[in-house]
N, C-alpha and C positions, 0 to 999 in steps of 0.2 A: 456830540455824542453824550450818551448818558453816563454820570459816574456809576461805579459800582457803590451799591448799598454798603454800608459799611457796620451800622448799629439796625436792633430791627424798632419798625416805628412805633409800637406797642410800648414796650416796656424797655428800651433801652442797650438791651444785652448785644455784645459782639454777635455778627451773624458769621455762617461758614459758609461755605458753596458744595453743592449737595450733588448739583449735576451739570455738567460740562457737553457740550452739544455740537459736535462738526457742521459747520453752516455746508459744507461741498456736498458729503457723501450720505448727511443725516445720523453717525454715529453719535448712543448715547456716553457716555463716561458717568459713573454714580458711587457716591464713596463720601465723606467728609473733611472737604482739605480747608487747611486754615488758609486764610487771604494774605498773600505776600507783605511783608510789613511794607516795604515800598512802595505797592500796590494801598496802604492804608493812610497814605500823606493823602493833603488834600491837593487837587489837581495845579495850582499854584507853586506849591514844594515840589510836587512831582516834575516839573517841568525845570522849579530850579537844579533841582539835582542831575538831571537828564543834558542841562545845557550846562551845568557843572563837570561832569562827568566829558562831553567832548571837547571842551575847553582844554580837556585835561588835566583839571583842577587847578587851574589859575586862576589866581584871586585877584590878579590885578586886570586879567582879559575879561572874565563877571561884570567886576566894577565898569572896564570899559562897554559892556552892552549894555547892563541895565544903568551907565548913566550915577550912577551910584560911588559912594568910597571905600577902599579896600576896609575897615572895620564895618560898614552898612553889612557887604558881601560876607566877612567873617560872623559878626552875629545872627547873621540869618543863616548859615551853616550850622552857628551852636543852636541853634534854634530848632534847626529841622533833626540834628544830631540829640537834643533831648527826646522830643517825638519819636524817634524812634525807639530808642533807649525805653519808652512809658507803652510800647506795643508789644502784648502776648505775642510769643511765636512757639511752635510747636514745640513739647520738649520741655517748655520753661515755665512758669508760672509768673 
């Protein structure tokens, strides 16, 4: 599956999402919503955080998946946790 565009390929700038589209019934949805900051990881982070998250956030059951050592697992947390922290979200500047 395709990721979602995140910058536009012109010039750079953050994109929005303009229109939302029911694949069942064909409804359209139109307005300007910002892109979920989690939805703004790249699909790598998105997946650690997602297997983070039903871990429960154990840092030593991470390290046992991906193989890795409990500070491997902790920096790549602070990692994803600056990224986020560097993501516009509505509201803020």
């Amino acid at each position: 599956m395709k990721m979602l565009p995140l910058h536009c390929p012109s010039c750079g700038v953050s994109l929005t999402v303009e229109r939302l589209r029911c694949q069942a019934c064909g409804t359209d949805v139109g307005g300007s919503y910002v892109i979920p900051a989690l939805a703004s990881l790249s699909r790598d982070n998105q997946n650690f955080v997602r297997q983070f998250v039903k871990t429960g956030g154990s840092f030593r059951e991470m390290a046992r998946i991906m193989g890795v050592s409990y500070p491997t697992v902790r920096n790549r947390l602070d990692v994803i946790i600056e990224k986020l922290g560097e993501i516009k979200t509505e509201g803020k500047e």
